[in-house]
PyMOL Python script that loads the backbone (N, CA, C, O; Angstrom):
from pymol import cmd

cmd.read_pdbstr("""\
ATOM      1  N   UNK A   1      17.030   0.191 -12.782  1.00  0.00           N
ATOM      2  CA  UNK A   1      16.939  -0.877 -13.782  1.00  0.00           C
ATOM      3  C   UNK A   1      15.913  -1.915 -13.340  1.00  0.00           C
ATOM      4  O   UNK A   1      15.288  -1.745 -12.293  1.00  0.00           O
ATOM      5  N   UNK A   2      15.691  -3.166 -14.241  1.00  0.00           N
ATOM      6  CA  UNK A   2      14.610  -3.775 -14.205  1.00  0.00           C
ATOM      7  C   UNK A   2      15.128  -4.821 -12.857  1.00  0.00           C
ATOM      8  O   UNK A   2      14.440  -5.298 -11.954  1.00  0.00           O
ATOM      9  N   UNK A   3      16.442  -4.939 -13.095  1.00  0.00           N
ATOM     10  CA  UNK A   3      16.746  -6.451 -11.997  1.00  0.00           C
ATOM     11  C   UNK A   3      16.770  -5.862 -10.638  1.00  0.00           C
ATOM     12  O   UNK A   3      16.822  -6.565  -9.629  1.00  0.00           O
ATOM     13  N   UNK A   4      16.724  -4.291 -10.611  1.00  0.00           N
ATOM     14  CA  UNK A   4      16.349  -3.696  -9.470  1.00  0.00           C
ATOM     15  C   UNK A   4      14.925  -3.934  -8.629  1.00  0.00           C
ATOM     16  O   UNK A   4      14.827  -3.873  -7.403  1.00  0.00           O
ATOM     17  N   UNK A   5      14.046  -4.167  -9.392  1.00  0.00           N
ATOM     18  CA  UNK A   5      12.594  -4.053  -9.317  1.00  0.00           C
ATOM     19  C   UNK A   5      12.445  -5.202  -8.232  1.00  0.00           C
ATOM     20  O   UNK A   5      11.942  -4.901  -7.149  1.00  0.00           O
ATOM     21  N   UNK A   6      12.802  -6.324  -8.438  1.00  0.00           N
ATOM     22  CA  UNK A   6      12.391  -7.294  -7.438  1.00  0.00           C
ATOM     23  C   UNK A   6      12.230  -7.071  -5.830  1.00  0.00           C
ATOM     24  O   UNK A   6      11.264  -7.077  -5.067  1.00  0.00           O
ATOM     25  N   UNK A   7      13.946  -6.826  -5.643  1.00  0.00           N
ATOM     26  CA  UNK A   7      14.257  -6.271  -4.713  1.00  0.00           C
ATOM     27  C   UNK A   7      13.324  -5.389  -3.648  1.00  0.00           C
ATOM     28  O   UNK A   7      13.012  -5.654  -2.488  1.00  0.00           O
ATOM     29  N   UNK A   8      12.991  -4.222  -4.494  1.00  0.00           N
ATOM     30  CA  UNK A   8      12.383  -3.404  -4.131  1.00  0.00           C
ATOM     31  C   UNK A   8      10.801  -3.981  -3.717  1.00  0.00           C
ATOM     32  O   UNK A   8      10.292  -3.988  -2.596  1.00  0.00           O
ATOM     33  N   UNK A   9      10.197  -4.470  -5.052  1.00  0.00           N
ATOM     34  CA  UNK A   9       8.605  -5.420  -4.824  1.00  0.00           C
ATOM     35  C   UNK A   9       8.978  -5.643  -3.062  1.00  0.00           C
ATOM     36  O   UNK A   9       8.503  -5.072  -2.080  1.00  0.00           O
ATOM     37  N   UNK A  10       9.798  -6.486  -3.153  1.00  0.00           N
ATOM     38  CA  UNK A  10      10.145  -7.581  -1.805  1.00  0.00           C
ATOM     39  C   UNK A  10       9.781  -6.206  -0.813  1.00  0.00           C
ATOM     40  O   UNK A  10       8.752  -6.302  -0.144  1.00  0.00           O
ATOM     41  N   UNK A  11      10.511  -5.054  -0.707  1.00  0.00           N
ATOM     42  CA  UNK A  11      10.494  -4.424   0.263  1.00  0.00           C
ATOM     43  C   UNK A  11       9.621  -3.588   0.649  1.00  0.00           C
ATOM     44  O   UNK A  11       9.598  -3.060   1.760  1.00  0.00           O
ATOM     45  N   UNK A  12       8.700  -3.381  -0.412  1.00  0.00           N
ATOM     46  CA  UNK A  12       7.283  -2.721  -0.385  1.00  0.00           C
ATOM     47  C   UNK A  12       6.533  -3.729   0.286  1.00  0.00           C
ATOM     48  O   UNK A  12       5.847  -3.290   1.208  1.00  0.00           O
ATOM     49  N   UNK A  13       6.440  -5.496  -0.003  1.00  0.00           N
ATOM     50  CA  UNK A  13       5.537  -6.405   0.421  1.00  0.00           C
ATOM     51  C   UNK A  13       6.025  -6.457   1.802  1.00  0.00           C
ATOM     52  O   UNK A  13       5.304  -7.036   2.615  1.00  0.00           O
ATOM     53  N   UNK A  14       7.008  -6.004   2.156  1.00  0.00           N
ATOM     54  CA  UNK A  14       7.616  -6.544   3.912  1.00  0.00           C
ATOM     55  C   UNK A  14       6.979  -5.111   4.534  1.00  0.00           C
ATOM     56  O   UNK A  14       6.588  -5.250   5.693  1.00  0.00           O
ATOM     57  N   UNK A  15       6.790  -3.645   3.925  1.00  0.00           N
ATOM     58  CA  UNK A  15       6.483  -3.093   4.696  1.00  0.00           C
ATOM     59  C   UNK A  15       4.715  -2.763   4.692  1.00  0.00           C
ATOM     60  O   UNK A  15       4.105  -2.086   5.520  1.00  0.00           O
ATOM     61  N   UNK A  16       4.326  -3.259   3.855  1.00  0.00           N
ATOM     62  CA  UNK A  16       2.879  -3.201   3.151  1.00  0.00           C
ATOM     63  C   UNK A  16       1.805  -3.373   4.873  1.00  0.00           C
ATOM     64  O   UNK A  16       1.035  -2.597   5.440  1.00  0.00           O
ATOM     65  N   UNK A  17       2.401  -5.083   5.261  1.00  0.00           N
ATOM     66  CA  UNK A  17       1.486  -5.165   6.684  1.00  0.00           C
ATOM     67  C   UNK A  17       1.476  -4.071   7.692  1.00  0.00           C
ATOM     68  O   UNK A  17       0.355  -3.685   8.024  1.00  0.00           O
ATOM     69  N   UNK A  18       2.608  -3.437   8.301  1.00  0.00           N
ATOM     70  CA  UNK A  18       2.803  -2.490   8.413  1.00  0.00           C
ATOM     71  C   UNK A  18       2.165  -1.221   8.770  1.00  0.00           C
ATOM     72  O   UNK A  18       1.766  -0.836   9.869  1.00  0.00           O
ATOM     73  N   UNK A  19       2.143  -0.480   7.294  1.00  0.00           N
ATOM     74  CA  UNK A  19       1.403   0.460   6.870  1.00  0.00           C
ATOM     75  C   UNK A  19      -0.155   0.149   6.993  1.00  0.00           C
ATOM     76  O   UNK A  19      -0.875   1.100   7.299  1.00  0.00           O
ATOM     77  N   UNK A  20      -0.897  -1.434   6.726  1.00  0.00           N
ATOM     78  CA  UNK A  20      -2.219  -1.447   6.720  1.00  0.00           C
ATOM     79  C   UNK A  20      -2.371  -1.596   8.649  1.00  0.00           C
ATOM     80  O   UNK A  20      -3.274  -1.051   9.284  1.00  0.00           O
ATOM     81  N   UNK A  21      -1.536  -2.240   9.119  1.00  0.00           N
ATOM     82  CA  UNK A  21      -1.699  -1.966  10.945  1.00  0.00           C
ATOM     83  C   UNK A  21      -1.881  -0.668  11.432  1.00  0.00           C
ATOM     84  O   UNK A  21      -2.709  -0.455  12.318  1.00  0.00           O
ATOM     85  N   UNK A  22      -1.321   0.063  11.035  1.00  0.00           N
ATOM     86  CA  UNK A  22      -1.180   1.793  11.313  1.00  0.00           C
ATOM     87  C   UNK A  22      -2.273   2.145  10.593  1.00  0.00           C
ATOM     88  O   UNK A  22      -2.818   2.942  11.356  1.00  0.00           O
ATOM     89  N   UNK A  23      -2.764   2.093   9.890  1.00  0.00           N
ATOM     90  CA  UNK A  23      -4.037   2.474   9.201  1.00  0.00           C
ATOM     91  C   UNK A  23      -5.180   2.297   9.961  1.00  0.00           C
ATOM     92  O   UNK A  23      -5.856   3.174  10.499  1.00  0.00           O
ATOM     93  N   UNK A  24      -5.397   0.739   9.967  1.00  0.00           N
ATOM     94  CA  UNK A  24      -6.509   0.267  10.699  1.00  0.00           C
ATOM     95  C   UNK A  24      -6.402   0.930  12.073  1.00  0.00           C
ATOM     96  O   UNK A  24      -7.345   1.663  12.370  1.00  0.00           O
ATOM     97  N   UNK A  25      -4.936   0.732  13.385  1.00  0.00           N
ATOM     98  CA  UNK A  25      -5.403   1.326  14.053  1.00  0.00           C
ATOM     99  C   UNK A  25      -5.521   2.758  14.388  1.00  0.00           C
ATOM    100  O   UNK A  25      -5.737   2.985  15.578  1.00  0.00           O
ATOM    101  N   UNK A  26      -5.406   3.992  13.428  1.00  0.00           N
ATOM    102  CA  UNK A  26      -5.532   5.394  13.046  1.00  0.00           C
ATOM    103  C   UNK A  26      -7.203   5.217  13.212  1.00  0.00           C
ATOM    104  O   UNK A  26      -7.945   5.494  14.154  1.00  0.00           O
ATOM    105  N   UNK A  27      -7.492   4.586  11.777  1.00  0.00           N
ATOM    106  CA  UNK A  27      -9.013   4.273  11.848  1.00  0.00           C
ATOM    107  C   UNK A  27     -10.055   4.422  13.250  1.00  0.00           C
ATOM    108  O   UNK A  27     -10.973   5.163  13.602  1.00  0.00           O
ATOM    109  N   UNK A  28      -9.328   3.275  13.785  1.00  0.00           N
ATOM    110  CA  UNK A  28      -9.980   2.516  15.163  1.00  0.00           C
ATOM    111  C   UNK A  28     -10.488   3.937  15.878  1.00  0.00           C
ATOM    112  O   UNK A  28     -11.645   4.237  16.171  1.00  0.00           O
ATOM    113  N   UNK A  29      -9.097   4.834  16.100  1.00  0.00           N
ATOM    114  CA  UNK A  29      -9.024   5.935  17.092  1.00  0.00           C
ATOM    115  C   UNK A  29      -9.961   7.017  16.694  1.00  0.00           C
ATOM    116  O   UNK A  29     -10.455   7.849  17.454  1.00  0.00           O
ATOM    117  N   UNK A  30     -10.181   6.889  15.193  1.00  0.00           N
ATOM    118  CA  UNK A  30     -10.699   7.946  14.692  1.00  0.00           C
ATOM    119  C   UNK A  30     -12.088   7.846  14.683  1.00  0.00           C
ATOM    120  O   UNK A  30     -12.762   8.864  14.841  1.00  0.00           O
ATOM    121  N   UNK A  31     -12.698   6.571  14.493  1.00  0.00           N
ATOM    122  CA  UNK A  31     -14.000   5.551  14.779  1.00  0.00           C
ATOM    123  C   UNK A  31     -14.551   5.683  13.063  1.00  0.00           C
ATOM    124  O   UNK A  31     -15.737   5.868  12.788  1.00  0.00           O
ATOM    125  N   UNK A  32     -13.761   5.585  12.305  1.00  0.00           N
ATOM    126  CA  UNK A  32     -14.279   5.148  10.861  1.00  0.00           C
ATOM    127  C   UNK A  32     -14.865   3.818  10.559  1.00  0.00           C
ATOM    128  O   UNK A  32     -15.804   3.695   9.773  1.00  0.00           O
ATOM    129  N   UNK A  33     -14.374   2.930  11.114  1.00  0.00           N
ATOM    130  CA  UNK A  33     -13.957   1.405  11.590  1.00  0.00           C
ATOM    131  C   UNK A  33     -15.423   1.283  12.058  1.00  0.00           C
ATOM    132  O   UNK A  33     -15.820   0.241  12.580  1.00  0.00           O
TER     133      UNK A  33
END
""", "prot")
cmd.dss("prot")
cmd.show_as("cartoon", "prot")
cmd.util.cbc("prot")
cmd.orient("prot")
């Protein structure tokens, strides 16, 4: 449902930094960067 949605937003934005840290340093190792 819709009043579900927030919730969830919230928990995508808490894991969002995260996922872009692991990225960047994947990147780093990989030398895309």
């Amino acid at each position: 449902s819709w009043d579900d949605f927030p919730g969830y937003w919230e928990n995508i934005q808490q894991m969002t930094p995260k996922i872009d840290t692991l990225i960047t340093e994947f990147n780093e190792k990989v030398g895309l960067i």
